[in-house]
C-alpha positions in Angstrom: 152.2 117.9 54.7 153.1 120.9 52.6 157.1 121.1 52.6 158.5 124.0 54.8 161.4 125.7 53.7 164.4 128.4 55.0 163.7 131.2 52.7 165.3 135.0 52.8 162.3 137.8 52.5 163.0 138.5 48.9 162.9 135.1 47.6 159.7 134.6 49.3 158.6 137.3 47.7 159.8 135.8 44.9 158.0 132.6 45.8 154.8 134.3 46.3 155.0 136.0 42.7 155.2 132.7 41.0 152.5 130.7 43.5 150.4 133.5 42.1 150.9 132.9 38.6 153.1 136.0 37.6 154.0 136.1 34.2 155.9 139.4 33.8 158.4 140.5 36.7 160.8 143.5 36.2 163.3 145.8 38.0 166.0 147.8 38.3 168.8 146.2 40.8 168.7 148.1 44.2 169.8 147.3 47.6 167.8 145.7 49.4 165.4 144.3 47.2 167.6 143.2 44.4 167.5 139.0 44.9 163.5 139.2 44.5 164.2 139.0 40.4 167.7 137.2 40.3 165.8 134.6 42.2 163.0 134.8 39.4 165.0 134.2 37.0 166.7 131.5 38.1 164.3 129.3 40.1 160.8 130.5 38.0 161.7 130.3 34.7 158.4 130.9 33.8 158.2 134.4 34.4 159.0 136.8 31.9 161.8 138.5 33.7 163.9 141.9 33.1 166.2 143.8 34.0 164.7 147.6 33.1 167.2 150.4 32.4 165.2 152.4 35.8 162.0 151.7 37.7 160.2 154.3 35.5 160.3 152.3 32.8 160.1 148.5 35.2 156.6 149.7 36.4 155.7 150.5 32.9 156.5 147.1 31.7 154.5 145.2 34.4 151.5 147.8 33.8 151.7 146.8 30.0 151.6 143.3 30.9 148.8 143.4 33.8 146.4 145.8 31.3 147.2 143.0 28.5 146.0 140.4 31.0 148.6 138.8 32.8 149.9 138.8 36.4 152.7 140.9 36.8 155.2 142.2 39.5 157.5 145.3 39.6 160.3 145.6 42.2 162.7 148.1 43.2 164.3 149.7 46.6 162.6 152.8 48.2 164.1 155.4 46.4 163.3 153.5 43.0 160.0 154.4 43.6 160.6 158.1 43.6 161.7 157.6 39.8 158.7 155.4 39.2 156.1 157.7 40.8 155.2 159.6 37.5 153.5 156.4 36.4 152.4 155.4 39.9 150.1 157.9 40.5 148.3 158.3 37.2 148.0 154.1 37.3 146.5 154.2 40.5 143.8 156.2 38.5 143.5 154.1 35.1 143.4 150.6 37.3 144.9 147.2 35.9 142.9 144.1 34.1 145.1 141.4 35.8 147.4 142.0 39.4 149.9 144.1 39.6 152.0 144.4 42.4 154.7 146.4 43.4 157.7 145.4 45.6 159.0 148.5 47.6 162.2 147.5 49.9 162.8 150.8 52.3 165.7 151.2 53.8 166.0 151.9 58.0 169.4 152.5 59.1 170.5 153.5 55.9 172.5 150.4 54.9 173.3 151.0 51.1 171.1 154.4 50.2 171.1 158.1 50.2 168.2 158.5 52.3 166.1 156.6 55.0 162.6 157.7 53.6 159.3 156.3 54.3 157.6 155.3 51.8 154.1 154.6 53.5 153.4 158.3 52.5 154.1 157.3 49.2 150.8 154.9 49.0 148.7 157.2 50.7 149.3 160.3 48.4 149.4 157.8 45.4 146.2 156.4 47.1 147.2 152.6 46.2 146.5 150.4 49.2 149.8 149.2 50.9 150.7 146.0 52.9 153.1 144.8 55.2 155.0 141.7 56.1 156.5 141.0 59.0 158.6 137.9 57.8 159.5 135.8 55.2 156.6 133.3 55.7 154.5 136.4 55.4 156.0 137.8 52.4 155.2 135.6 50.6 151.7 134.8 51.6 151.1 138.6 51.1 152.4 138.8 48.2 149.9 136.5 47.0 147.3 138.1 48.7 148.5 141.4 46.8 147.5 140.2 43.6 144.2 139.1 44.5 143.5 142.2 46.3 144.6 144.1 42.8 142.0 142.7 40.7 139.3 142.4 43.6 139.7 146.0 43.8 141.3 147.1 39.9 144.2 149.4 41.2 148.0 148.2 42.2 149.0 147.3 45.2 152.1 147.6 47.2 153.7 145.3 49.4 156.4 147.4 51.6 159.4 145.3 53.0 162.4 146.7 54.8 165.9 145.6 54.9 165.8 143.3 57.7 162.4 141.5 56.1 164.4 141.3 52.8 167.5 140.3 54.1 166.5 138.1 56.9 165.0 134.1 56.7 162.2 132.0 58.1 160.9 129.0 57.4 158.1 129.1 54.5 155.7 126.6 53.6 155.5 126.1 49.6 152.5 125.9 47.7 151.3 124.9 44.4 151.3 127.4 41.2 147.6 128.9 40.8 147.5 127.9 37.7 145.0 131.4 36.7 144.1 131.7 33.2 144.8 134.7 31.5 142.2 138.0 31.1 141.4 138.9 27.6 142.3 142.4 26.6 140.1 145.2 25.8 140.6 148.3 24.8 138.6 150.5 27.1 140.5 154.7 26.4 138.0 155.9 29.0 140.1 154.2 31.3 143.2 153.7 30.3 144.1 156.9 28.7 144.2 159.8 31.0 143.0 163.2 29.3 141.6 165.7 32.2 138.4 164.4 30.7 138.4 160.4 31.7 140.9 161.3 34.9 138.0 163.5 36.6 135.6 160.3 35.8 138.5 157.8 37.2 139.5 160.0 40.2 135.5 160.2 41.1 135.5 156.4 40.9 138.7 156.2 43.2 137.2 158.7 46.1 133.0 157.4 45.8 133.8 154.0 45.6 137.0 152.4 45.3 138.9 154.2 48.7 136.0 153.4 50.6 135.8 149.6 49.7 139.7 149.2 50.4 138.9 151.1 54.1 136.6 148.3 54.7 138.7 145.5 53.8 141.1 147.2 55.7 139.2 146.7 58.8 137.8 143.3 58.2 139.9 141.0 56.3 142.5 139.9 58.7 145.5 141.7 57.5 144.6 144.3 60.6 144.3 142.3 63.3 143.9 142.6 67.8 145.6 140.2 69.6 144.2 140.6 73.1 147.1 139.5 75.6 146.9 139.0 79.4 146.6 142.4 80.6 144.2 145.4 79.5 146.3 147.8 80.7 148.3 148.7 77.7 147.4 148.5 73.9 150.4 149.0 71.4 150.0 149.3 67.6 152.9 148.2 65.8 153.9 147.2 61.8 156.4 145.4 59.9 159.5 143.8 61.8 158.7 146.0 64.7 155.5 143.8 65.5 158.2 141.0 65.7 160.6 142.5 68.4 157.3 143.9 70.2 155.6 140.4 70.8 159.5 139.7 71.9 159.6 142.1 74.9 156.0 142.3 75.4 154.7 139.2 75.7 151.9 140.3 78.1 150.3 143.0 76.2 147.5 143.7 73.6 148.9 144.5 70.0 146.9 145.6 67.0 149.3 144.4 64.3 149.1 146.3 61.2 149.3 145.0 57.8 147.5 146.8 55.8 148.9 150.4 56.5 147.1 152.4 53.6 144.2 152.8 54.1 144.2 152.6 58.1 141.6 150.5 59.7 139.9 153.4 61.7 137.2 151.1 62.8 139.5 148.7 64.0 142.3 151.0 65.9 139.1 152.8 67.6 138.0 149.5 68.8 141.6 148.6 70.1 141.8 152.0 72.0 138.5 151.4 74.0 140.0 148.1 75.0 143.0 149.1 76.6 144.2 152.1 79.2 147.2 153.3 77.6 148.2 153.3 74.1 151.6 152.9 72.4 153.0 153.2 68.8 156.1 151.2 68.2 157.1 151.9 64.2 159.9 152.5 62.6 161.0 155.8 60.9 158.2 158.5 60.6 155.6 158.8 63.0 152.9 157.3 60.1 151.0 155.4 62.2 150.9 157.8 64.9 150.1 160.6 62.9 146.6 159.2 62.0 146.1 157.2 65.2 145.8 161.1 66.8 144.1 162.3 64.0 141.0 160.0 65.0 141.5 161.8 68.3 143.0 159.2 70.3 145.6 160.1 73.1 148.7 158.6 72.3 150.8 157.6 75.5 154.6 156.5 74.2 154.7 156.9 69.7 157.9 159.0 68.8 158.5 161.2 72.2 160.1 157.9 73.1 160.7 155.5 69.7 163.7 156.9 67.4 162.5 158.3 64.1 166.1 157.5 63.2 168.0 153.9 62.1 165.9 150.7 63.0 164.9 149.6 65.6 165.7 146.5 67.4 164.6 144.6 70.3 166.6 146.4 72.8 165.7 149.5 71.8 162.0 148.0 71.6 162.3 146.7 75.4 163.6 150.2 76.9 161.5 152.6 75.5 158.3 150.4 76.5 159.7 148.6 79.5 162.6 150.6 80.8 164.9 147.8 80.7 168.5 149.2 79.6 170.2 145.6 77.7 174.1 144.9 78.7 176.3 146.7 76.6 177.6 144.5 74.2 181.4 146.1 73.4 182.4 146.1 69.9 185.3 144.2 68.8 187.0 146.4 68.0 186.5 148.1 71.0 187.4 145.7 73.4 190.6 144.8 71.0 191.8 147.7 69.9 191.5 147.1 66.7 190.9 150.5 64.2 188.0 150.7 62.5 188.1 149.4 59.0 185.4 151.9 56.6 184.5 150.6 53.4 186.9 150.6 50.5 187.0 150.6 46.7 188.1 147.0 46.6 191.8 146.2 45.8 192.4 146.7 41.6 188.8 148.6 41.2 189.4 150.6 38.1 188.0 153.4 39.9 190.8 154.0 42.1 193.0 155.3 39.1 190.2 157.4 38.4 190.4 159.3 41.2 194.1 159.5 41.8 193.9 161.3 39.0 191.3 163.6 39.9 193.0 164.4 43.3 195.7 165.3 41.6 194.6 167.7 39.5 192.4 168.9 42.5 189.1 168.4 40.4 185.8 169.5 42.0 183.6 166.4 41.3 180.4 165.8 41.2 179.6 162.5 42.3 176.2 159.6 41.5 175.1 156.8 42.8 177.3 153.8 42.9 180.4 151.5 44.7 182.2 154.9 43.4 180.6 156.9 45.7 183.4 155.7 48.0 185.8 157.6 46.6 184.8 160.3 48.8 186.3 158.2 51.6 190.0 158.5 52.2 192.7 157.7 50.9 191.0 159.7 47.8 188.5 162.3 49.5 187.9 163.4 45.6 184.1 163.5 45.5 182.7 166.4 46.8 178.7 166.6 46.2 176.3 163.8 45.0 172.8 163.3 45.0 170.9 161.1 43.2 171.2 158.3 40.6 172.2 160.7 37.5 172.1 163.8 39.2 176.0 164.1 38.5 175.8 165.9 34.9 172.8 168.1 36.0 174.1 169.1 39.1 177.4 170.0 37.1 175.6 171.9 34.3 174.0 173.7 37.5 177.3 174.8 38.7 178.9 175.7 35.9 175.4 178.2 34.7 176.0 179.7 38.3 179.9 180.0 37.9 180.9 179.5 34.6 184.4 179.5 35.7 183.9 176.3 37.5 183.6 174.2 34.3 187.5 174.2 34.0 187.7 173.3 37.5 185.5 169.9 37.6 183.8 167.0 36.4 180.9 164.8 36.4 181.3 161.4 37.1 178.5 158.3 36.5 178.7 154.5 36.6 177.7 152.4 33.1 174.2 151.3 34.8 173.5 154.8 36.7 174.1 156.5 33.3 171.4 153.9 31.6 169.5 154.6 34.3 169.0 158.4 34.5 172.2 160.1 33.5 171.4 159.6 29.6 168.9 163.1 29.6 171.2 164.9 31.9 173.6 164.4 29.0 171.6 166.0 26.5 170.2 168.5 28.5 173.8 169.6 29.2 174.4 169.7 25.4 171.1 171.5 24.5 171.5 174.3 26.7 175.1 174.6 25.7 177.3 173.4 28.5 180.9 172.9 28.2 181.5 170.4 31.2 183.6 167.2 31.0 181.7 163.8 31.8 183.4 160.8 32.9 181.7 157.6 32.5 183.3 154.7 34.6 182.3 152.2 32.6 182.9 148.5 34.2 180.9 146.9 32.5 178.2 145.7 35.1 176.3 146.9 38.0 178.9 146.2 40.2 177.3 148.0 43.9 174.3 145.8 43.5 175.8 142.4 43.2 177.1 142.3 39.3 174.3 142.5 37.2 173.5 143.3 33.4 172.1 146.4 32.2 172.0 147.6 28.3 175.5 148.0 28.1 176.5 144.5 28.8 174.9 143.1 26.3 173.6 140.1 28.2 170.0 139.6 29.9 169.3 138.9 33.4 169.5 135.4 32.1 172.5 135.4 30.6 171.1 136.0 26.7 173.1 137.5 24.3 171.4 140.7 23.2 172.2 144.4 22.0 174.7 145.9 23.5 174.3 149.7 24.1 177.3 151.8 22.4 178.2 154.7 25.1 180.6 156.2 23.0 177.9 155.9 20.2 175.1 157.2 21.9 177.4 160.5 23.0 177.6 160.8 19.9 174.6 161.0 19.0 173.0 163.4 21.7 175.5 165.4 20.3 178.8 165.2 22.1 181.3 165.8 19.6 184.3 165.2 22.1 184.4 161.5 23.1 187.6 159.6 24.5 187.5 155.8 25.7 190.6 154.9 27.8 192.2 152.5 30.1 192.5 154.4 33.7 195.0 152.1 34.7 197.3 153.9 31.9 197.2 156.9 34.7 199.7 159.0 32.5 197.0 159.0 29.3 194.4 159.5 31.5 195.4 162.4 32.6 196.6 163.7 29.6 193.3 162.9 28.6 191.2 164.6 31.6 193.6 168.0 31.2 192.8 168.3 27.3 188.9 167.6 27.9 188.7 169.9 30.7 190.4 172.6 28.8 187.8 172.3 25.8 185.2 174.7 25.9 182.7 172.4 24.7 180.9 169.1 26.2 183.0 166.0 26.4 182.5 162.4 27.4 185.5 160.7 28.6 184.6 156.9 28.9 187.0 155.5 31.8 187.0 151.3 30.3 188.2 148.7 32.5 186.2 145.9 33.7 185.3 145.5 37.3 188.2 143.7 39.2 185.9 141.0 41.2 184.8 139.9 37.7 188.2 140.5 36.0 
């Protein structure tokens, strides 16, 4: 009897990769889908694995390694694939040799991100089919089923988790490695290198014959699937963890489960609706599902007039939109207590915190990225004041400084080691190029510290723990052409703002590197 074990959704996943034979697995560290490659790396030693400095450039590895010939996964959260949709969409086009999959992790609630997105729309503008678990023991299984489906069908495919499938465990059954031999390579330009010429050819391909193929798995192989319950009176459609917390409070009623969510199984949901009286959509997020179930002209009795588009959903919410049943209250702790509530903090020492004493005291205007500093916009500092995205920091202060040049000796940028790896590297020379004058501050401790702790370029270790090259920021300032460059201790508050004052004051670009390790690894 094959051994059964209590797995979180991401080491499934992980699981699944190397049951598949994977040989290449990279990433960028992102909440939630960040254990899927520490896991790698530590239990499947096997597997190539990376830390990439951004998705981008992960995607690109694993479509390098799957066009080569070998199995090979890319993961990131939901918003990663917003930085890796350039590729996305052209190698949905160009195809693969071996699998490739994709690991997107969106984010319902938010619980660590800037946006709640939804990233089915991704697959079906990038037209590269899209599954979806609905547990651990189903992570993994479609995982594996991912990368059969990729070379069955010669595009990428996408296996959409949330939070609580990431984050949340089951018993899975292990299996053996495949064992698959490696594809030769060939070099074939006409389609693997995109000129208007071989994309019109490639995009024909993708419309006549590949689309249409993946519609008619989509309604046959399983993934889509009725389960006929005890009364016909009401039909609901449901994905993801939502399917689980549907067969939870209703027990009695047909479901179409979906788990292959692009492209829809049209077939299959008009087959479901002539079986029932009444049809509901229980998803979360955006009305996706529902969307296309009315598009085939079927009346849609309870979808998002009654669901929440916001947060996740749970069981309780689940039960009184369908069934009307209001769950007791359960009263807080702190509630019932009286104890205050505690928000998150900059944990006690965090280099950061010197930072923006600083800052508050010279009543800075910062512009804020993506990182455990984004907290400092939470008392007792309150001194970030916008942020958007990983690395928008510089360019959004380049932005305000063309608009009001007087507002260059009024702020700052400020951008974690990793998130300036990551994206805030071009920003940089694009505030140089077009002749900026604004003061960058790097807070450089030495890891990705919001995600967990891990390496990036400037650590100078692997995700394995390999000595390799360690990225000079200071240097690489330097070179994009920064001629004003200061690394210092923050927790030496009187030179740092000495430091901050003098930099702000110069009418030229300048890179203050703010150096002290994180205090959890300290």
């Amino acid at each position: 009897m094959a051994e059964k074990v209590l797995l979180l959704g991401n080491e499934a996943i992980a699981r699944g990769a190397y049951e598949a034979g994977c040989q290449v697995a990279a990433a960028y560290p992102g909440t939630p889908s960040t254990e899927i490659l520490e896991t790698i790396a530590r239990k499947y030693k096997d597997i190539r694995s990376q830390w990439s400095p951004n998705e981008k450039v992960a995607l690109e590895v694993a479509t390098g390694a799957a066009i080569a010939g070998v199995r090979s996964l890319a993961a990131m959260k939901h918003v990663g694939l917003n930085v890796a949709a350039d590729p996305l969409f052209t190698f949905s086009y160009t195809g693969i040799n071996s699998g490739l999959v994709i690991i997107n992790a969106d984010d319902p609630g938010p619980w660590s991100s800037q946006n709640e997105q939804d990233n089915r729309h991704t697959a079906r503008a990038a037209k590269v089919p899209m599954i979806e678990p609905s547990d651990p023991a189903e992570a993994k299984e479609f995982t594996k089923l991912a990368f059969e489906m990729s070379e069955k069908f010669d595009v990428p495919v996408i296996v959409r988790i949330t939070t609580r499938i990431a984050h949340s465990q089951g018993l899975v059954e292990l299996g053996e490695l495949s064992g698959l031999p490696e594809k030769d390579f060939v070099r074939r330009p006409a389609k693997h290198v995109m000129i208007p010429v071989f994309v019109r050819q490639r995009h024909k391909f993708k419309e006549d014959e590949q689309i249409p193929r993946l519609r008619d798995f989509s309604n046959n192989s399983g993934l889509n699937r009725i389960e006929w319950g005890k009364s016909s009176k009401r039909g609901i459609i449901t994905d993801s963890v939502a399917y689980q917390y549907v067969k939870e409070t209703c027990p009695d009623d047909s479901i179409l489960k979906i788990g292959m969510c692009w492209p829809m199984p049209d077939r299959l949901i008009k087959e479901f609706a002539g079986g029932v009286e009444e049809i509901c959509i229980v998803e979360e997020l955006d009305p996706y599902i529902e969307d296309y179930v009315k598009s085939l002209g079927i009346h849609v009795n309870i979808g998002k007039n009654t669901i929440p588009i916001l947060s996740e959903l749970t069981p309780e919410i689940v039960n009184e939109a369908l069934n009307g049943k209001i769950a007791a209250r359960n009263v807080p702790l702190y509630e019932s207590s009286k104890i205050p509530e505690r928000p998150p903090l900059l944990c006690a020492g965090c280099p950061h915190g010197f930072v923006y004493q600083v800052l508050k005291k010279l009543d800075l205007h910062v512009n804020g990225d993506i990182g455990c500093y984004t907290l400092g916009v939470l008392p007792p500092y309150s001194a970030m004041h916008t942020q958007g995205c990983m690395g928008a920091s510089i360019g959004m202060h380049l932005g305000m400084e063309k608009a009001k040049p007087e507002m260059a000796e009024k702020s700052v940028a400020i951008i974690g080691d990793s998130t300036f790896v990551h994206s805030g590297i071009t920003a940089l020379i694009d505030l140089v190029y077009n002749k900026g004058t604004g003061t960058v501050i790097i807070l450089d401790n030495r890891t990705t510290a919001m995600t967990g702790h891990q390496e990036h370029p400037a650590t100078g270790k692997t995700i394995s723990g390999e000595e390799t090259h360690t990225l000079d920021l200071a240097m690489l300032s330097k070179a994009v052409g920064v001629r004003r460059v200061v690394t210092v201790d923050p927790k030496n508050m009187d030179e740092f703002e000495r430091v901050v004052k003098e930099e702000v004051a110069a009418r030229e670009p300048s890179v203050i590197i703010s150096l002290r390790k994180c205090a959890l690894q300290k």
